[in-house]
N, C-alpha and C positions, 0 to 999 in steps of 0.2 A: 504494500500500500504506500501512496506519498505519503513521504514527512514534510510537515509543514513546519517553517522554522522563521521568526520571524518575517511573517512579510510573502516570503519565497516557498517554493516546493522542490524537494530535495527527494532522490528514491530511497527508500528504506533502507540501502548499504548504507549512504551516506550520509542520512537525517542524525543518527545517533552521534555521528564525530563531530559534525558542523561547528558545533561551539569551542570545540581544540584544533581549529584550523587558521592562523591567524591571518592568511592572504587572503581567506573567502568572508573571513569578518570585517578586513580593512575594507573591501571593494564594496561590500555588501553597506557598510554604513557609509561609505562615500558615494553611491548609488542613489542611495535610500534619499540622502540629506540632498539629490535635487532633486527626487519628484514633488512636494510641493513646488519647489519651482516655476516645474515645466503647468504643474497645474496653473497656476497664475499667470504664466505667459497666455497658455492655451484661452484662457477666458476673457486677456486682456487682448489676443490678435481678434476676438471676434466683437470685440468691442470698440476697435480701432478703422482709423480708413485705411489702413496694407491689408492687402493681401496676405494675411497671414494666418491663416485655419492650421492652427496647431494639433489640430485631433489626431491625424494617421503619424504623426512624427510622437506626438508624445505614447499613441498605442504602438508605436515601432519600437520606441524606449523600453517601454513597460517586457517588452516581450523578449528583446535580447539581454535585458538586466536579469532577468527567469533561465534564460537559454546561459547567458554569458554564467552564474553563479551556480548552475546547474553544473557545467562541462566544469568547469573549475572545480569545484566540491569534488566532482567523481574521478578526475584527473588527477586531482590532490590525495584518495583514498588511493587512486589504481598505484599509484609511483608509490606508497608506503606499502600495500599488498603485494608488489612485486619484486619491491625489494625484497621482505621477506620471503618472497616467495623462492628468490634467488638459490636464498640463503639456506632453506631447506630441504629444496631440491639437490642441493651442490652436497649438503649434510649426509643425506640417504642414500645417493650416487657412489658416494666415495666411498661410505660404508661396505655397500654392497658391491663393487669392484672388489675390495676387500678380502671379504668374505670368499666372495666367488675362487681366489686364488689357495685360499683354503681348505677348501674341496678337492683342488688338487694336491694339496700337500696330504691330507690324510690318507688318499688314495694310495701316494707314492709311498709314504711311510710305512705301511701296513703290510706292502710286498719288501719290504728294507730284507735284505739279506740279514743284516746282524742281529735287526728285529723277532723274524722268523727262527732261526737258529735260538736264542734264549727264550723266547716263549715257549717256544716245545723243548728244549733239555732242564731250562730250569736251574741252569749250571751257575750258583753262585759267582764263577769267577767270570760268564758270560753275561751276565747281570751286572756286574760291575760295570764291567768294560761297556756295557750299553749305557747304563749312567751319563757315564762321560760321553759317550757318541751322542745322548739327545741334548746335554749341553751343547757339546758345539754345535747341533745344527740349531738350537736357541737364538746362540748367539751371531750366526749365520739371518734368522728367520727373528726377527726382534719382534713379533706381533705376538708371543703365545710367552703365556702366566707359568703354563706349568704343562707337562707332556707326560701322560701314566701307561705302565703296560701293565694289564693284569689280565689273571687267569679266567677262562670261559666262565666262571661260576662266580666270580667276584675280587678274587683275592688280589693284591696289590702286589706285582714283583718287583717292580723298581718304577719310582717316579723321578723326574728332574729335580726337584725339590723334596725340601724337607717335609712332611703332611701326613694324612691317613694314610694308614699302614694295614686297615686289618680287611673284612673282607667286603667289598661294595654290595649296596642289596639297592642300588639305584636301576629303574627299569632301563635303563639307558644303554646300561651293560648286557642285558639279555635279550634286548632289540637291536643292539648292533651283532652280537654272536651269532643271535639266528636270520640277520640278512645279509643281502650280497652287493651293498651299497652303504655308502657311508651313512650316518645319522647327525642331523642337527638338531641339538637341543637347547633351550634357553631355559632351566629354571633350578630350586634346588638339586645339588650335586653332592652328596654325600662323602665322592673321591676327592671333590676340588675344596670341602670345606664352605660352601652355601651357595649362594647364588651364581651359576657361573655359563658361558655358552660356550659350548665343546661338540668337536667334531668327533666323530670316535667309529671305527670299523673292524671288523673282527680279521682276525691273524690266521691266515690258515698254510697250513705245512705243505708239502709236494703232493701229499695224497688228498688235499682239498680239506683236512681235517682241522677243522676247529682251534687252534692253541692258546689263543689268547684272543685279550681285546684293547687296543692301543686309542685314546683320546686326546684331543691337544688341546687345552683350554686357551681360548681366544683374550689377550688383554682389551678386552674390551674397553674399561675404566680409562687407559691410557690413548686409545687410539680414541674415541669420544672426546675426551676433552683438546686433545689434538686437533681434531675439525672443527673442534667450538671456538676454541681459542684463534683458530683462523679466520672461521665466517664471524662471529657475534661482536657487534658493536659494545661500545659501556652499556646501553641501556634493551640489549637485546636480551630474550630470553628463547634457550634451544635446548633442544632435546628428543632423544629418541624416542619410541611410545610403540609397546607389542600390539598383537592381534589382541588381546584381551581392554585396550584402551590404559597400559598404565606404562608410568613412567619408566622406561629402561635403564637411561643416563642422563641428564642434564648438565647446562652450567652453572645451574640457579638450585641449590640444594635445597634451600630455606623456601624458595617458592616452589619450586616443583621435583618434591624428593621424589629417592626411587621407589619403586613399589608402590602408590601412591597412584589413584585416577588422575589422567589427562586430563584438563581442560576440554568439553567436547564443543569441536568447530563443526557449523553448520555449512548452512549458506551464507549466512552473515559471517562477514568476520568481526561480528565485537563476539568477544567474550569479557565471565568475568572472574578475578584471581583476587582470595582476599577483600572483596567487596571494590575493588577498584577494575578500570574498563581495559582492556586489553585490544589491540588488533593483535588479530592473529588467522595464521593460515597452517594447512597441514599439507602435505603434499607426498605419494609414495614413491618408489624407485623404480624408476625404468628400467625391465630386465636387462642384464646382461649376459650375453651368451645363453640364453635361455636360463638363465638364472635367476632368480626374482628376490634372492634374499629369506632368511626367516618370515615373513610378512609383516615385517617391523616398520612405520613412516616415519616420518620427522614434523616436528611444530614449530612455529616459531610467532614468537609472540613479542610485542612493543604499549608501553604503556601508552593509552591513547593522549593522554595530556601533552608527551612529548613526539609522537609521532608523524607529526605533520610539520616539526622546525626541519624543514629538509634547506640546504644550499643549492640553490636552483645554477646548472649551467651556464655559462654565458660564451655562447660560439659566437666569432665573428664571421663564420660562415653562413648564410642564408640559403637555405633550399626549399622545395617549393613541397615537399612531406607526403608523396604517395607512396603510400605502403607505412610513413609511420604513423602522420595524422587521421586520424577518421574523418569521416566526410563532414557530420556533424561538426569535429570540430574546424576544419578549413573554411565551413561557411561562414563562421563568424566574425572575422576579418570583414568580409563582405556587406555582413550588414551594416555592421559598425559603418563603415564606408557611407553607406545607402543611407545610415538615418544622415548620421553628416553632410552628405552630397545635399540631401532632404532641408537641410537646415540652412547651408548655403544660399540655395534657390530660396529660398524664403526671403531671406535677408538681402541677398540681391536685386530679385523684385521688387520687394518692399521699398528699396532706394531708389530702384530706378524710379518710380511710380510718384514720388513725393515733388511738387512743383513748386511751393509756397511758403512761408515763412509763418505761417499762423501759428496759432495758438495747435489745434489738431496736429499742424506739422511736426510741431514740436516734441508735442506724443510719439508721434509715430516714429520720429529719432529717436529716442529714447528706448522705446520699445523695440527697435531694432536692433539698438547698440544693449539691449539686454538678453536678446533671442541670440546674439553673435558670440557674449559673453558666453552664456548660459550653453550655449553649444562647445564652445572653445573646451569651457571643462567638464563636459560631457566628453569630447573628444579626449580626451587628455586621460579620464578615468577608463573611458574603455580599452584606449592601446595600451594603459597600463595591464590590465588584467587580463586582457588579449597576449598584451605579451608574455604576461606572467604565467598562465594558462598553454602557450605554444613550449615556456622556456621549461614549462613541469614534464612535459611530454617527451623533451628532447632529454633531458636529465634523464626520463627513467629509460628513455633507449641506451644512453650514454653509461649510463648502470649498468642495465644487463647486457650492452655488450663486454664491458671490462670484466663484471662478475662473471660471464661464460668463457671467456678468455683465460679466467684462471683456474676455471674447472677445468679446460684442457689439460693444460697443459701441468694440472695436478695428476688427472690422470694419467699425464705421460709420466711423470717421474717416479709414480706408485708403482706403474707398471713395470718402468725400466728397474722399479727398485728392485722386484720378485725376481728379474733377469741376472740381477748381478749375486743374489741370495742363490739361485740357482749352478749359476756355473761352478761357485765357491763348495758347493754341499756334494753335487754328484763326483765334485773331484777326490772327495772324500769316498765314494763305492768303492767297496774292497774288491766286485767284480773286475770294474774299468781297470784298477792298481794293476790288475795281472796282464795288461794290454793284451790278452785273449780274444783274436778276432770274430772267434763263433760268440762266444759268451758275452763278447763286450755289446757285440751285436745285437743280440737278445735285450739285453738293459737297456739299450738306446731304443731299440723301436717300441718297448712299453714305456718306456717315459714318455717319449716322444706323444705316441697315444694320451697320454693324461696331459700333456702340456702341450696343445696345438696353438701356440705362438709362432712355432719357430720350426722353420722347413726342414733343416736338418742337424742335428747333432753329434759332431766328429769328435774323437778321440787320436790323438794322438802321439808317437814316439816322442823322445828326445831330440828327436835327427828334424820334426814334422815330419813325420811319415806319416800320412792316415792311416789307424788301424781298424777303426771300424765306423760306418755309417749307420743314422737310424735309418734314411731315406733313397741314399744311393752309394750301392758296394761298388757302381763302379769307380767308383773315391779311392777305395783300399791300396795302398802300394804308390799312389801320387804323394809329392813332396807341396806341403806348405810355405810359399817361399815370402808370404805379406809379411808386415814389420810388427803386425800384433802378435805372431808365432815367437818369432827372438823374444818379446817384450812377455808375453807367456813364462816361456819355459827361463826366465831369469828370474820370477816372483821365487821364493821362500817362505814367506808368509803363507798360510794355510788362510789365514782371513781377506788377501788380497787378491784383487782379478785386477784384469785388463781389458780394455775395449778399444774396437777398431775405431778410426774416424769411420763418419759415416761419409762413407761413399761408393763408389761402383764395385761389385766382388763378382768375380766367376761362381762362387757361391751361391750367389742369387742372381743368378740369369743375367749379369754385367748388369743389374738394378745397385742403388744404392742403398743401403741397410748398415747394421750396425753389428758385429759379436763379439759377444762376453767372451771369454777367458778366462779357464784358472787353473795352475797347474797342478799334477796329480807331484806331490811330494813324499820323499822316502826319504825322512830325516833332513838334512841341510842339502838332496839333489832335488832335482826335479825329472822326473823319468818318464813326462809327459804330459798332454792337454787336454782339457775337454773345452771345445769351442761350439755355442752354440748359434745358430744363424736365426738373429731375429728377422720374424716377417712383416717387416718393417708397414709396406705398401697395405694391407687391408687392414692390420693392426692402429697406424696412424689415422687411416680415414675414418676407423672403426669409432675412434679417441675424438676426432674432431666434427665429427654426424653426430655423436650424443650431446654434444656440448652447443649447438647452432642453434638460436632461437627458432620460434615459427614461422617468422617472417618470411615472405617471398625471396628470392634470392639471396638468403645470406650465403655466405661462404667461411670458413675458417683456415686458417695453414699455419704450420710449425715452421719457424725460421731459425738458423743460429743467428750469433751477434754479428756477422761476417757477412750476411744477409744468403746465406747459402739456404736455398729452400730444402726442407726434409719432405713434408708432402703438405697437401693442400685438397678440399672437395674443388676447387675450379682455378680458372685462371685468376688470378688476383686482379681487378682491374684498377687498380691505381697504385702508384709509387709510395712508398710506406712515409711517412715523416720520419727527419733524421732523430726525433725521439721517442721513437721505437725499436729503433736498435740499439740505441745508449740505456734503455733499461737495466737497471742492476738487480741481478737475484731477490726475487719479492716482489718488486716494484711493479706499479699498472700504470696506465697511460689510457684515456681516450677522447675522443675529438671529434669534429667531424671535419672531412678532407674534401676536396673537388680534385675532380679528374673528367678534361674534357669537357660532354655536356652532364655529369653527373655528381650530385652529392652522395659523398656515404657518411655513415656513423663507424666509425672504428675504433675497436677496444683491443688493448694487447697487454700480456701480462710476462712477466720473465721468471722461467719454475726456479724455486729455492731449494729442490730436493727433499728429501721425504727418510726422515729417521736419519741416521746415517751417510745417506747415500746423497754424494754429492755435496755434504756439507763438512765430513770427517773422516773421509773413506780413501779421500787425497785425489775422487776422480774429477773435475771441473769439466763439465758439457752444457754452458746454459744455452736454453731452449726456449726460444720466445713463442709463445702463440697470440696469435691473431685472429678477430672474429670481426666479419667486415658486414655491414647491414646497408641495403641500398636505401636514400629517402629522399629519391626524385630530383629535379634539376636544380642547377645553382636561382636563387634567385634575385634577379636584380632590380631595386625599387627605383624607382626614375624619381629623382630627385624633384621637390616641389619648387615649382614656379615661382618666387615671390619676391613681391618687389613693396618697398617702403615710398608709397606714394602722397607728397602733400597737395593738400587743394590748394589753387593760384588762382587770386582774387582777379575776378574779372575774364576767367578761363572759360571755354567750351566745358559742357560737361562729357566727359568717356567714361563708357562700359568697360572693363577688364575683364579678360578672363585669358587662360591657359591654354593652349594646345602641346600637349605633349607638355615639354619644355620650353617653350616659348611661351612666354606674355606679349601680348597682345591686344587691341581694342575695337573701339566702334566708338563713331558721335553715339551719346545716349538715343537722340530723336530718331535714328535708325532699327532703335529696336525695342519691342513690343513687351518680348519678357522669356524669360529661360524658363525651358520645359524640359521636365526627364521623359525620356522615350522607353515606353516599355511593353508598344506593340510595332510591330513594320511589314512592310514586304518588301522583300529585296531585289535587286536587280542583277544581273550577270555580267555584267561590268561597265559601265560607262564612264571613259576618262576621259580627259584633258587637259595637256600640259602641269603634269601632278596633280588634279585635282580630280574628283572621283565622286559621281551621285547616288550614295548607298541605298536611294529607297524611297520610299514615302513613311509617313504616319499620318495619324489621327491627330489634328486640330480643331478645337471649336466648330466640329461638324464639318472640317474641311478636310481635303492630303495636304500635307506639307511636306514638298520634295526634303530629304536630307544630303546636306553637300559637306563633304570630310575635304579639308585640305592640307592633312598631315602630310601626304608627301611633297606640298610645294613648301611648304613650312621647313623637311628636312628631319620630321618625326614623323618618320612608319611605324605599323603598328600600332600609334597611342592609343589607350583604352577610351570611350568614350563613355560619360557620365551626363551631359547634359546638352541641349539643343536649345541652342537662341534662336528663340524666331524673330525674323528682319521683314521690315516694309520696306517697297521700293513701287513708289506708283501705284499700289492697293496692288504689288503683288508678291504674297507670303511663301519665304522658304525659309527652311533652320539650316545653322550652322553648329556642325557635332563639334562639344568641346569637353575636353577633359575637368575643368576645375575654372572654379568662378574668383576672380579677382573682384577689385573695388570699384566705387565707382561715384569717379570723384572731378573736381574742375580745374582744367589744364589746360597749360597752351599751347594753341596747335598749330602749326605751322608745315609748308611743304617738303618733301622730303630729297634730300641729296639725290641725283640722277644715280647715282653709284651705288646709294643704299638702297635704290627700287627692289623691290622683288617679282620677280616675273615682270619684268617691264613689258612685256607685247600683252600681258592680261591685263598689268595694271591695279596687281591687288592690295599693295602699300604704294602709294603718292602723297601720304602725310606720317608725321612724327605729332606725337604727344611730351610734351616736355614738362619734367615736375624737378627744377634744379639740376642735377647733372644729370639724373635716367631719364631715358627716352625708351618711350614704348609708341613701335610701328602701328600705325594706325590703320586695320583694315580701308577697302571702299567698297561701301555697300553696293553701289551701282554697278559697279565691277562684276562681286559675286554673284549679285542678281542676271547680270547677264552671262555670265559662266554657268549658272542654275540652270537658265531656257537652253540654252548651248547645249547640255549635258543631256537637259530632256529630250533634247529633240532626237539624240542618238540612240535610245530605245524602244523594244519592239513590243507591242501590248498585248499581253496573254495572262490572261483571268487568274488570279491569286489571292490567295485570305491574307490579311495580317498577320504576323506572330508571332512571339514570342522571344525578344530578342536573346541568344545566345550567346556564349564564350565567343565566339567567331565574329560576333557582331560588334562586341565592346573590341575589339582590338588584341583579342587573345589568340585569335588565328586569322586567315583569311574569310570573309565574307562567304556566304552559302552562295553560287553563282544560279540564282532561279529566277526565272524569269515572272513578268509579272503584269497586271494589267493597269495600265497607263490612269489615273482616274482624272475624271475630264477636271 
């Protein structure tokens, strides 16, 4: 239902915030404070001798103040909505990437050689020794609390950590024994000591039999606050929330502990916490890889009091907003425009019209010079809120492109993190140690199976020899001669790899990609590598298609600092700013750019690495992403006409007004009075010497041809807002003009042969002088017979009025249709 809120109507999202919105309150009571106003104008034009019927201009008011406070309000709610929405989204994502790599760790662990071996012997001194083998893949694998292997029935044979020791009666354990897939659990855990989410699948021997059951508990606590601490504002509040509706992890313990009901979000986003109002939004995870996560979302929530102090953008680029504005909102420039043009013609008439110095005259000045005020800042409130309103809309594109820009490329370094965790851990199998080409073989192609990243997985000698592929033996027996092999087999470190630049490999089909390294070590040698080839090319698109808003056209791509492209969804169509490649680790950047005939919005962010990796691990690869959104063409406002005119005692009086860019005039006694056109029919062209007869309209029960003389003027295309109609011998035709000037007494004198314009027409033969400006003084009699001229070159064929169009005001070419002559 609407909310009604002072005055205005607001939709039911937005009724409840309205009063913690401080742009929609300032406009709203500087609005407010001039409808009386306009009411007192309106009753004193109809009481006066102008021409001044204030009714359609103050109901024109009345209705863009409702429209303008509307789109504002909901604009103002959508940009706090979609930040957080960002925010949560990014939250859940990242989790569930996570996670999803998890899935394959328990897989791979559960067939571990040294795993299998101590669950079924039981061998105290094989227990040991596995001890220590799941520390270091811990410390390898930094995301997991604690890793247990115990017996099919429950009992504990060895955990990473110190803990329960005796025998599990958690269903967990006799649901992973008796299936052939891993299990995901989130709740108490009797092995992990209470609450905890563990992966856990059962151990079974050569003969397929049962021997145990190995679980990794996920540090959850840690990796949660980790994404909090990177999305959440000071005054945000985040957190994860299961299938049952309660709280998993937050940042806010005190507001929203765990175990504890969510906050439940509807449609609306108020909620309430503690008796205070909330915006807030919930949002769930977009699968991955067929993945979907525990069925856990994310929330995110902002006190409403402060959710609307946002820092609005300020681009000095101009673009014209298809695809980010709504149409709704693009209209509203236009009106705004309409009622003003509306208010112009008023007060222009009004002066022209005035003859006499009386006592009424006097009124009637008065009343004009308060209709022109009363407009001015009328004018003045709406392009504020107009702009303030365009400048909320570009901010929240400007947001979510930066905010998607760093989900990329967070996702890139999570990912590449699991790559570098990887090469480090299998170099550790005691299979690959025996560089046994049947056996190594064997291991690589079931890894290979549970890690479909990566095309192939070689093993190699001392020498680079391949000794075994997961994907092609015909590899076996070729020499690895790239400079990551040397830089390979010289690590010592058990905790250290190596990676190639990323660039062209025989590897991967002369594509560019990147591979891990790490060498297999016996003591202080190195006796070999296992190098894994990332699959760079759908993996990257895979990272930069989740992260791309809705938007028509957007595109995303991974750059280095070097400007070397890693991959991209399309061709980038514009040249980056040189501050997006000086980004430093962390850092965002976005703006909006022109390229050509197009504007974009572009956000880039540069990945800081993720745990270790890349920040302690001694590898430096930053990695810029970029997420580029298109929002229509540049756009260029044609500067206003305006000239500072004094009246000169004893002068002619002249009409002003604008064409295009030029100012311009008329003797007043030439003309009758300005009319807005907002019916026609148009003609298929009839020029001469730049001058051009777009048409007829509807006067006083008459046609009045329309004559445009933007091109002899030297302004094509100008938009046309208004038509002066001109007498010449009782014979009436308009001339289209953009924007109404003064109209005031000067003196006029003939004009330089040199400054003519169009000397064989004849359309300036006088100057208007007001101290040093001079404004070219049409000739009526001129145009009027450039009007007959024009008519006579058209052909008559029967046509309704209508409705003039974008093409008609000077936004495109003219409709070329023919039309019937009226007598």
């Amino acid at each position: 239902m609407p909310f009604h809120y002072k005055g205005l109507t607001f939709s039911d999202a937005v009724g409840p915030f309205v009063r913690h919105m401080p742009s929609v309150n300032d406009h709203r009571e500087s609005l407010q404070s001039l409808q009386g106003a306009w009411d007192m104008l309106s009753l004193l034009g109809h009481l006066s001798n102008v021409n001044a019927d204030m009714t359609a201009t103050r109901e024109a008011f009345d209705r863009l103040t409702g429209e303008l406070m509307a789109c504002l309000g909901e604009e103002t709610l959508a940009r706090s909505t979609s930040g957080l929405s960002y925010k949560a989204q990014v939250a859940i994502d990242i989790l569930t990437r996570n996670l999803f790599e998890r899935t394959a760790d328990i897989g791979f662990l559960a067939t571990d050689t040294e795993v299998v071996a101590a669950a079924a012997s039981r061998d105290p001194q094989l227990l040991s020794a596995l001890r220590e083998r799941i520390r270091a893949y811990a410390r390898r694998y930094t995301v997991y609390r604690d890793i247990v292997l115990m017996a099919p029935g429950g009992e504990v044979l060895v955990r990473m950590c110190d803990g329960f020791a005796g025998v599990s009666v958690s269903p967990i354990v006799a649901h992973a024994a008796g299936g052939s897939s891993y299990v995901e659990s989130f709740g108490p855990t009797d092995f992990c000591g209470g609450v905890a989410l563990t992966y856990s699948s059962s151990v079974r021997a050569n003969a397929n039999a049962v021997v145990g059951v190995i679980a990794l508990e996920f540090d959850l606590a840690t990796e949660a606050q980790t994404v909090f601490r990177r999305l959440a504002g000071s005054d945000d509040l985040l957190a994860f929330v299961d299938a049952d509706g309660r709280i998993v992890a937050s940042n806010d313990e005190l507001r929203l502990p765990r175990g504890h009901a969510a906050p439940r979000i509807g449609d609306s986003p108020l909620v309430r916490l503690a008796g205070h109002a909330y915006v807030a939004v919930q949002r769930r995870p977009q699968p991955y890889q067929g993945y979907a996560g525990p069925g856990w979302s994310a929330i995110a929530l902002i006190p409403a009091d402060i959710a609307f102090e946002h820092t609005l953008a300020r681009s000095e680029a101009k673009f014209s907003g298809e695809g980010v504005f709504s149409p709704r909102l693009m209209a509203v420039p236009a009106q705004a425009a309409a009622i003003q043009g509306n208010l112009d013609r008023i007060v222009w008439n009004g002066r022209l019209q005035r003859r006499s110095d009386d006592a009424g005259d006097n009124f009637s000045r008065a009343l004009l010079a308060e209709i022109a005020s009363t407009g001015r800042r009328t004018k003045g409130i709406f392009e504020a809120a107009t702009n303030e309103l365009l400048d909320t809309v570009t901010s929240s594109v400007l947001d979510e492109a930066k905010f998607l820009s760093g989900l990329a490329v967070d996702i890139l370094d999570r990912n590449l993190f699991e790559r570098a965790c990887d090469c480090r851990w299998w170099a550790e199998n005691s299979t690959l140690a025996t560089l046994a080409t049947d056996e190594s073989a064997q291991v690589l192609a079931y890894i290979n199976a549970l890690y479909t990243v990566y095309t192939n997985i070689l093993l190699f000698d001392a020498d680079g020899v391949v000794v075994a592929s997961s994907q092609e033996p015909s590899l076996v027996g070729t020499r690895l001669e790239q400079a990551w092999v040397a830089r390979c087999l010289a690590l010592r470190d058990p905790m250290a790899y190596t990676v190639s630049p990323f660039e062209p490999s025989a590897l991967y089909g002369d594509r560019s990609t990147y591979v891990y390294c790490a060498a297999l070590l016996d003591g202080a040698r190195a006796t070999g590598g296992v190098a894994l080839v990332f699959d760079s090319a759908p993996q990257f698109e895979a990272m930069l298609e989740a992260a791309l808003p809705s938007r028509a056209g957007s595109l995303g791509a991974f750059l280095r600092a070097d400007g070397t492209l890693l991959a991209s969804t399309g061709e980038l169509p514009l040249c980056l700013p040189a501050d997006v490649l000086q980004l430093k680790p962390g850092e965002s950047w976005s703006g909006v750019v022109s390229a050509a005939d197009s504007c974009f919005v572009v956000g880039a962010t540069a990945g800081s690495g993720y745990r270790e990796f890349k920040t302690s691990d001694g590898y430096v690869e930053t990695v810029i992403s970029v997420v580029v959104v298109p929002c229509g063409q540049p756009r260029i406002d044609r500067p206003a006409a305006q000239l500072q005119l004094q009246s000169v005692r004893g002068g002619q009086e002249v009409a002003t007004f604008c064409i295009g860019s030029q100012v311009v005039g008329l003797l007043a006694q030439d003309v009758v009075e300005c009319i807005e056109v907002h019916k026609a029919v148009r003609l298929p062209g009839a020029k001469a010497a730049g001058a051009r007869l777009c048409g007829y309209t509807t006067w006083r029960d008459q046609a009045l041809p329309l004559v445009d003389l933007s091109d002899a003027l030297g302004e094509p295309g100008m938009p046309h807002r208004h038509a002066i109609v001109m007498n010449q011998r009782g014979t009436h035709f308009g001339l289209l003009v953009s924007d109404l000037g003064a109209i005031v007494d000067l003196e006029v004198c003939a004009a330089p042969t040199t400054a003519r314009l169009h000397p064989g027409l004849g359309l300036v033969t006088r100057i208007a002088k007001s101290g040093a400006t001079l404004v070219p003084l049409l000739s009526a009699a001129c145009v009027a017979e450039l009007s007959i001229a024009l008519r006579s070159t058209t052909s008559p064929v029967s046509r309704s009025a209508e409705d003039i169009d974008d093409g008609w005001r000077g936004n495109g070419p003219p409709r070329h249709e023919e039309f019937e002559q009226p007598a």
